[in-house]
Each structure stands twice: as C-alpha cells, then as structure tokens.
N, C-alpha and C positions, 0 to 999 in steps of 0.2 A: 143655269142656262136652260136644261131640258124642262124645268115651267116654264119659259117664257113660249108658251103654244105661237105666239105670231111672229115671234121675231128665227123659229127652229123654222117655221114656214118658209119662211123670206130666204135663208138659206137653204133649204133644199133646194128650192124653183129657181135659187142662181146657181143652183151645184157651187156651192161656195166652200174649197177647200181647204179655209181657214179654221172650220170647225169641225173638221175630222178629228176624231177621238175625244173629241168636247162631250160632241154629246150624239146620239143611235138616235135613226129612222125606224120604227117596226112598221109594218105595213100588217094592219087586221084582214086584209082581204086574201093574202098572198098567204101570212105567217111566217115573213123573211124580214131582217132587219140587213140593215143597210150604212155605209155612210153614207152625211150631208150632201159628198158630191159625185154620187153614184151617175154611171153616165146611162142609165134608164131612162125614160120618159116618171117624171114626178108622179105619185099617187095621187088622188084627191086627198085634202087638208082633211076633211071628217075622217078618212080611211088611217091619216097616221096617228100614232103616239112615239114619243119621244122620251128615249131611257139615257141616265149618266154614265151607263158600262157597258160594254156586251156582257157580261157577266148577267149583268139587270136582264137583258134581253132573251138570255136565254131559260134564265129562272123562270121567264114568263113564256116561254115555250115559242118562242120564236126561232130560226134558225136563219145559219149567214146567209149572205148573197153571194153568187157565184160568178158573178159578173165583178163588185166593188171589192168586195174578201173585207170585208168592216173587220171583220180580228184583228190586221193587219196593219191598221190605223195609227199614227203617231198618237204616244202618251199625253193624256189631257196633260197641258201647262199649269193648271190648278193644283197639283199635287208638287209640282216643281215650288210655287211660289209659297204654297200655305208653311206655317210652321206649325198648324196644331196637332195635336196629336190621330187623327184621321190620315191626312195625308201624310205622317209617319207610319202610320199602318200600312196607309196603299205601299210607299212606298220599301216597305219591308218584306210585304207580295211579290210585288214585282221582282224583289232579290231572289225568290223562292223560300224563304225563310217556313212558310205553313208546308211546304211540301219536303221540309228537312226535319223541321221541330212542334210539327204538327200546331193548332191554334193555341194550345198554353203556351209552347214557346213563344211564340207572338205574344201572346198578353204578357210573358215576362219581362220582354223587352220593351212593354211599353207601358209597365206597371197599372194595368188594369185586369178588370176581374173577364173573365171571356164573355160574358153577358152583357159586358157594356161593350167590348167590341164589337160583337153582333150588332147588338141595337143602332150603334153608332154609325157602322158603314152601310147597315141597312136603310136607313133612313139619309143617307146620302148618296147611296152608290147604286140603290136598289138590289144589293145582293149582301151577305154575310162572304165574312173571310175564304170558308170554303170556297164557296160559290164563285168568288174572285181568282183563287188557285186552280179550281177548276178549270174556267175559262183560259187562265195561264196555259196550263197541263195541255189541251186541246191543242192549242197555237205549236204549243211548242211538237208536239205530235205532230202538227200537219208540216212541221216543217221539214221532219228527220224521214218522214213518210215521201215528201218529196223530192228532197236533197240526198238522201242517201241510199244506198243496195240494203240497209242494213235489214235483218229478219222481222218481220209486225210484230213479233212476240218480243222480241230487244225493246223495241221503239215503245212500247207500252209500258213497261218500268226504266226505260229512260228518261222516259218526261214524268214519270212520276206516278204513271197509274200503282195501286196496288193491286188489280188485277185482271187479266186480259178482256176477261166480258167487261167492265169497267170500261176500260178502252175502247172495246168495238162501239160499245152503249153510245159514249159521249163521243165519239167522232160522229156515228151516225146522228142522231141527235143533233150537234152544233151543224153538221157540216151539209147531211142530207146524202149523206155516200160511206158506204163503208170504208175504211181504210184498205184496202187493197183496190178500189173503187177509184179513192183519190189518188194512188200511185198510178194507176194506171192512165187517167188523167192528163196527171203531171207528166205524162212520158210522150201523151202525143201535143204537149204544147211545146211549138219551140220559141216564145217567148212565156215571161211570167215572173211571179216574184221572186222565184226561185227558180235555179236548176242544177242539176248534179252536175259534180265535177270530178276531180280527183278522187278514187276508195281513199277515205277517212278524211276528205274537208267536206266541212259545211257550207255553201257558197247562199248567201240569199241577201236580197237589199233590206236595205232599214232603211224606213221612208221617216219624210222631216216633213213639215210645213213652209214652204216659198217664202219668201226668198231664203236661200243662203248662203254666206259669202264664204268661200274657204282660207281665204288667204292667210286670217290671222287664228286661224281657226287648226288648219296645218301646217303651218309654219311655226307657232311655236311650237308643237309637238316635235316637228323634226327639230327645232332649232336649241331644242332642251336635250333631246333625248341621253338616255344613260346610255352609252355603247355595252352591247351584251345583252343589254334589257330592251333596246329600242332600237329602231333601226328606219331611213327611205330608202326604199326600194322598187324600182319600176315604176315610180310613181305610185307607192303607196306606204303609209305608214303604218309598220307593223313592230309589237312589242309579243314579249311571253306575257300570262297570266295565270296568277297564282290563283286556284278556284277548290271548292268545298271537295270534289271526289279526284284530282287531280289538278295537272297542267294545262294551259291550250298556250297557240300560239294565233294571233289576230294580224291579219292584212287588209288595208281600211284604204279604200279609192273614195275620192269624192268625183259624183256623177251629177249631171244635170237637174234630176229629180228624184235623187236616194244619193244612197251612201253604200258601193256593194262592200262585202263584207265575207270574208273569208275564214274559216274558223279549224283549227285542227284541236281536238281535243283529245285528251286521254281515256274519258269518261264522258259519254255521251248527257251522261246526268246532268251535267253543267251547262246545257245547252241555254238553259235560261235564263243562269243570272249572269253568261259569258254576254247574251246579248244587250244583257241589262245593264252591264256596267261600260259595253260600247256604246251606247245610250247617253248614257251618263257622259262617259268622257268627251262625247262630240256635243254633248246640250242639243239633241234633235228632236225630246220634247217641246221646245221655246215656243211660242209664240211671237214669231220678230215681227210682224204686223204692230198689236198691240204694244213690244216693247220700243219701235222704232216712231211709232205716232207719237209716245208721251217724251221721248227723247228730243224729234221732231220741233214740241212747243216750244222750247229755248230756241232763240233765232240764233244764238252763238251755235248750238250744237246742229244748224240743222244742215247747214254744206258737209257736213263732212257724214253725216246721217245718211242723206240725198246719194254722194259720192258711190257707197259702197254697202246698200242698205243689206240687213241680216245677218251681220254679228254676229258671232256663239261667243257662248264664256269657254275657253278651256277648262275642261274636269280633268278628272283620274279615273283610273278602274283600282287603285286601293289608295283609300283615302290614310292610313296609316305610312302608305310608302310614298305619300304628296310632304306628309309634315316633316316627315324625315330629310325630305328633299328641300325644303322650303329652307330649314334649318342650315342647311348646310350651303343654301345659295345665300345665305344672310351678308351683306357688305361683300358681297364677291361679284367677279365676271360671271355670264352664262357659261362660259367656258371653262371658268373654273371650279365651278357647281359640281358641274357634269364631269371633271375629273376625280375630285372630292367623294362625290357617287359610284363610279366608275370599281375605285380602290375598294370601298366598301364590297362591291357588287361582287370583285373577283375573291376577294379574300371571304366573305359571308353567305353568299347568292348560292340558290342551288343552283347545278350544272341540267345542260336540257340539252336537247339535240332539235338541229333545225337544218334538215336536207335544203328548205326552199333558201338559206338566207345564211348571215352572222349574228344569229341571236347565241346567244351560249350559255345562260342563266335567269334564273330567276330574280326577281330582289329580294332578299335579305329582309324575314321577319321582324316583330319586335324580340322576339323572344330568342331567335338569333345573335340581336343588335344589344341585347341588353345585357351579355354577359362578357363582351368584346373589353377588351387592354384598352384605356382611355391611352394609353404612352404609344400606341401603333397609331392613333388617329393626329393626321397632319394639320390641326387646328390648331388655336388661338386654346389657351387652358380653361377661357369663360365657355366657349362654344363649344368644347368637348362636356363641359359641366352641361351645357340647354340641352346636344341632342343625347345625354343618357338619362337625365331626368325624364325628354321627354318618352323614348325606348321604354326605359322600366315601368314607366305610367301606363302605357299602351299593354304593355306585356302583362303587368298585375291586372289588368281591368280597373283600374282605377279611372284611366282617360279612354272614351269609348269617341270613336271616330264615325261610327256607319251611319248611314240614311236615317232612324231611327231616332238620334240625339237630337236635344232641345237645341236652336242653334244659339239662343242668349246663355244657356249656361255652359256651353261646351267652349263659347268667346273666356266664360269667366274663369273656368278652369284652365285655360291654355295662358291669359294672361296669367293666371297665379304661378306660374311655372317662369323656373330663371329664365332669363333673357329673352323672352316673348315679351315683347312689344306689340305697340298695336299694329304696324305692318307685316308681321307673321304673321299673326293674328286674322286678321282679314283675308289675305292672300289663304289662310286654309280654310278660312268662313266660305271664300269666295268657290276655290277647286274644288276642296273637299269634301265639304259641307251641302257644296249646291244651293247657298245663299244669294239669289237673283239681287240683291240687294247692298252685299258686302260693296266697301268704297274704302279706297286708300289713298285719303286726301296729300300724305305726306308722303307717298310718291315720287319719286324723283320727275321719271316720265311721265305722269300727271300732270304735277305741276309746269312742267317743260308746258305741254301740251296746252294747258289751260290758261296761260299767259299770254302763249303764241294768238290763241282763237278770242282775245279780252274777255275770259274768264278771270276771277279772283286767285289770285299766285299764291296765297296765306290759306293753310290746312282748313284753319276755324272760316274765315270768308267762303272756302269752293267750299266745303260741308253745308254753310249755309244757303248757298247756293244750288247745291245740290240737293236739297229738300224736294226740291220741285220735279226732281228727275226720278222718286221712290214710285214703285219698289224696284227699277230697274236700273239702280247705280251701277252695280258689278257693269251689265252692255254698255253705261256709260266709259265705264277706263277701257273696255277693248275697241272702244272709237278714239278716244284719246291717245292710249297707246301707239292707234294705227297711223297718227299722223307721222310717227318718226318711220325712218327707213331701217328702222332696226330688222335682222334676218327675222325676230319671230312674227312680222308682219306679212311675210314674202312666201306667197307660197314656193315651196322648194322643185328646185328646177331637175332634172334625172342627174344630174352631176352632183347636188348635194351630198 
C-alpha cells in the first residue's frame, strides 16, 4: 500500500480512517509523521512520503504528531491476514517476544537465521526487528508515563528499556518531549487516549477501525465465559490473564469509537503483550470495510451484512486455554462447557484475588492439565483420551499454539490427534490461531443459517460456495451465527 504514492494521496486529503496503521504520513518539511486521517490541514503531495510502520518512520528520523498520536493507530490488518512467515515475525513483536528473548529468540521461533529476518522485515516494514520493538517499547512508555504515578526510572525497564538514557533518548526522539514533559502534558488534558485512574490500573482505549458491532462480539465472550476466569460486570467484560512476569486482571467496555480498557497488573512488564492479546481477543486490527464489501458480493449474504455491518471474529488471550476449552465444549451445551471448565478451573487454576469483582483464578496450564486423574474428569472415556493427549502435546512442546505457527501445519497436527475432527479443528484455526479464513461448513448453526438465507445446506455445496467469500470465511459464520437468537449473539444486558 505505502508504494502506491497516489492512491496514500487520495487518502490523506479524505482523512480517510480506513487506513490508519496501513500505512504513515511523514511530512519532509515538518519532520513529523502522521496518520492517514490526521485532523491537520493536508501537506502538499511533493512534501509527503509514505512508510509501512512507525517503526520505518522513525528509523528515518521523523517523529510523531501530537495532534493524531500515529503510534497509537490500529494494527495493520495485513499481518492478521498473511500466513508467511513475516507477518509471524510481526506478529511475535507485537507479543514482546525480542524484548523477552532478544532477536535470536525470534529467529528461533521462526527457524531462520537473524540475517534473514532482518532483511526480510526491512524490506517490507522498513525497519529490522529491533527497530519494530523499539517502536513497541516507546508506545508502551508513553502509556505507563501517562496512565500511571509510577517512578520514570520504573516506567523505563518496565516497557523494556535496558537503560534510562535509552529511555529518555527514545522518548525524546519519537515523541519530541521528554518523559516528564509528557506526563506533564498528560495531566493538563482532561480528555485523551488515556487517563489515570485507580494507583495500579492501567486505564487507556484501544482504538479499532469503523464500523464495529459488539453484539456478537460480547456476547459470546459473556455467554461462554468460565465463572472464576470470566466474568460481566457493570457492563464490561472482564477475565484474569495468565502473562510472562505475572498476573493481570482485564475490564473491556465497548465505546462508540475504541474499546476502553482497564488493566491491573502484577508486573508492569506485561504491559505489552497484556494489550496485545486484548487485541487479539476483540479482532480490533480487522479491516471490516474490506472484509464486509467481499462478503457484501453474495447477494444471499448481503441483508444480513447490510443489517449489522462490522463483525469481529472472537479470539483468546491464550490460545492453549481456547483448545482446552474447545475440547471440552465438543457435542455439549454452552452451559455445559462452561461447567466442565469451571471444575477444571477450581480444582487446577491458580487462585488470584480480585477486590473490583468474582474472578477467583487463573486457568489451568498445560503443564497443570497434563498430570490430572483422567478418573476425576466427568467425561465420556474418548473425550478424556482428546483433551489429555491434547494437554501433554501442549505441555511437551510438541503442539505449539502461539501467533508464530504455520496455520496449515498446526490444522494437520491437531487433526492427527484423537478425536479432533475438522470442527475443533477450525473452531481453534479460527480463535486461536487468528485464521480470518477458518469456516465450519458442518456446523450445526451454519448450516441452520445457510438454508434459512438459500445458501447450500450440504458441507461440500456451502464450502464450494463459500470460495467466493476467501479469505474472510471465519466473518462469514459470525454473520451466520448472528442470525439465530442465541445468548452469544445478544450483547449482555447488566442483569447477565
């Protein structure tokens, strides 16, 4: 997108919000980069260039805008959709993985040599991996800078500096303020992307791209939820999360134009990939434009498109504790899932404390899960066989679940596994995996669905049918879905 010089044009001069985090404005004259729909008066077309990152942007020595906050920009959709191993990189960034396991970790998990991942993300992102954690590191600095009382000298190895000039350096640098600069700032606005609240939450929005619908979006999360691990409350949906230096706990409103977002951690360190797996679990990188026009061209699909446009797919924030879950809703109620979970949770789950709420535990690792009495588990003797084969795969490293996996071979390794079928299958392709594309033709509510709108009723028919709707099948079934009046379609009312 950031070659196409006259089509980045066309969006800026409509401030056209579709392409925030797509792709950076730098302005040569200023030496500030920008989003697409910055509410400035446009530069002259000769004045700009046009970068795939802020990352890119600032390797070339541009710095943010103080007006638009471009750091702050929803996740290119690009990295959601690809499968190659690039957008496994990006996406192993954004989890904080190079600011845990430095760039050979990175290349380990993505079995290349560091030279090629250099080359690689440089020649598409305009920056090297560093350069990309960098840019992380900064973001996540300016947020703890103005969310929290905490000390500048904390805030700098919390986001991951290794060392405070480091920090001062690259704050000034991206931001054009020093860190004390910016808090002080932040303290005479009383709006913004953030603002302090409570000593030890993090409160700040995470912004999405227009439209989007919440209904089916929060309602299955409350209408699933594990009691102890999840919970609606006040009108928001909040679970515990299991993260790399501790605990947090997460409370998630959906607003008009973000998503705020509440965060209590144990470990400020986690600030990153806490917000990165809320990210994930809401799909607030999407692209519903683009996935709701190709969905659109079916004239079957396009009422009920039209109806309710902007669809998320449901994620996770552990895609390990979704397969577990998956497994255990197999041929069951939602309600009986969620009991099934439940027992796991109180008998395996670590214990947590949660002043604002009834969270009470964590869920229950692999490595937990996999040494558990198959004779204490209330199943069916096949189904206690699926989820401990699946547990001990998880727990040896054998089955790797994160952002990173290839998602054809991690289908083939889960089918190889007892009693996965292709409807687990998919259904973890789809949450876990973040496969924009996963489809479960054999469905029950699918097919309900697809018969009701004269779609083909027969798996092999709607699959071939559904060619036409790649690579955005997965938003196809959460339109499908939504036609029943099932609770996970409904957003939840204060009484749920």
């Amino acid at each position: 997108m950031h070659t196409d010089t006259e089509r980045c044009v066309r969006a800026v001069q409509s401030k056209d919000a579709r392409f925030d985090g797509v792709f950076f404005t730098a302005v040569r004259t200023t030496r500030i980069y920008c989003r697409p729909s910055c509410p400035v008066v446009p530069p002259k077309p000769e004045n700009m260039e046009f970068h795939p990152s802020a990352a890119s942007c600032q390797r070339a020595g541009f710095r943010a805008c103080k007006r638009c906050r471009p750091d702050t920009s929803p996740g290119s959709p690009e990295w959601n959709v690809r499968a190659d191993a690039v957008a496994r990189a990006v996406r192993l960034i954004q989890d904080g993985v190079v600011d845990r396991e430095g760039v050979p970790g990175l290349a380990r998990r993505l079995g290349w040599s560091t030279r090629q991942i250099e080359r690689q993300l440089l020649a598409e992102l305009g920056a090297g991996p560093l350069a990309l954690a960098r840019a992380q590191r900064a973001q996540t600095a300016r947020v703890l800078i103005e969310t929290t009382p905490m000390p500048l000298g904390e805030v700098a190895f919390a986001a991951g500096f290794s060392s405070i000039r480091t920090f001062n350096d690259t704050v000034r640098e991206v931001f054009a303020l020093t860190p004390g600069e910016l808090r002080a700032r932040a303290a005479r606005r009383t709006t913004g992307a953030a603002t302090a609240t409570t000593p030890g939450v993090i409160s700040l929005r995470l912004p999405f791209r227009a439209p989007l619908e919440p209904s089916n979006l929060f309602g299955h999360l409350a209408a699933t939820a594990v009691p102890g691990v999840e919970e609606w409350r006040d009108g928001a949906y909040r679970r515990t999360l299991s993260l790399p230096y501790g605990h947090g706990i997460v409370a998630l409103v959906p607003r008009a134009d973000h998503i705020a977002c509440r965060l209590s951690l144990t470990d400020p360190r986690d600030l990153t990939q806490a917000i990165s797996r809320c990210r994930r679990l809401l799909d607030l990188d999407a692209d519903p434009v683009a996935v709701d026009d190709r969905l659109r061209a079916d004239p079957l699909l396009a009422t009920i498109v039209d109806t309710a446009p902007g669809r998320r797919v449901p994620g996770t924030v552990d895609p390990a504790e979704f397969a577990v879950r998956a497994v255990l809703g197999q041929q069951v109620s939602t309600a009986a899932a969620r009991t099934h979970a439940a027992r796991l949770v109180t008998a395996h789950g670590t214990p947590v404390d949660d002043p604002e709420g009834g969270l009470t535990h964590l869920f229950p690792g692999p490595e937990a899960l996999a040494a558990l009495d198959p004779e204490t588990l209330a199943l069916p003797r096949s189904r206690r066989t699926t989820l401990l084969t699946l547990v001990r795969a998880l727990a040896d490293g054998s089955l790797s679940l994160g952002p990173a996996e290839d998602r054809e071979e991690t289908r083939a390794r889960l089918l190889a596994l007892p009693g996965f079928g292709p409807w687990t299958t998919e259904i973890i392709a789809m949450r876990a995996l973040g496969d924009p594309d996963a489809f479960l033709p054999g469905d029950l509510g699918v097919r309900r669905a697809a018969e009701g709108l004269g779609l083909p009723g027969t798996p092999a028919a709607l699959t071939a049918r559904a060619a036409h709707w790649r690579p955005w099948r997965a938003y196809a079934v959460q339109y499908l879905w939504a036609t029943d009046d099932h609770p996970i379609n409904l957003l939840p009312s204060e009484g749920h």
